[in-house]
C-alpha positions, 0 to 999 in steps of 0.5 A: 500500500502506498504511504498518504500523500500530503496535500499542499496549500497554494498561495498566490500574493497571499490569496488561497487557490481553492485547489491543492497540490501534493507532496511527493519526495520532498517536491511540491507537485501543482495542478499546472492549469490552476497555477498558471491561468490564475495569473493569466498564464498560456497553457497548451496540451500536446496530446500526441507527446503528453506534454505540457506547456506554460508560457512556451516552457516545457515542463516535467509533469505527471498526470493524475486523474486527468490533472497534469501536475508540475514541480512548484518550482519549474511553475514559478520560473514558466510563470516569472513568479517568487515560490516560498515553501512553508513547512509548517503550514505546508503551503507554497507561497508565489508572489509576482515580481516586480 
């Protein structure tokens, strides 16, 4: 049986994601479509590749349940956005540079 899997809180300049992410071998893993579009990110589905792009960026992903899934830190640097990890609260904070 696999072990459980610890849900990640997404914060985006301090307002809350009504999704969550997932912690998996010390990387937070984000739903790529909610991150990006909530910060007017372009995402693009290449079926025949799987693979997934945010702003041109191809990025490592996993697909769970139809969701593509990506490392919070690869998100950050498609979408030229800060990433924190709070550890206590288990959430990923992004802020927009300036």
């Amino acid at each position: 049986m696999d072990k459980p899997v610890d849900k990640v809180s997404i914060e985006i300049n301090g307002k809350r994601l009504a999704v969550t992410g997932y912690l998996k071998d010390g990387v937070s893993w984000l739903p790529v479509r909610a991150v990006a579009e909530a910060v007017g990110g372009k995402v693009e589905w290449f079926a025949e590749t799987r693979q997934v792009q945010v702003n041109g960026h191809d990025l490592t992903e996993t697909i769970e349940g139809g969701v593509a899934y990506a490392p919070a830190r690869e998100l950050a640097a498609a979408l030229d956005l800060q990433v924190e990890w709070v550890g206590t609260t288990k959430t990923v904070k992004f802020m927009t540079m300036k």
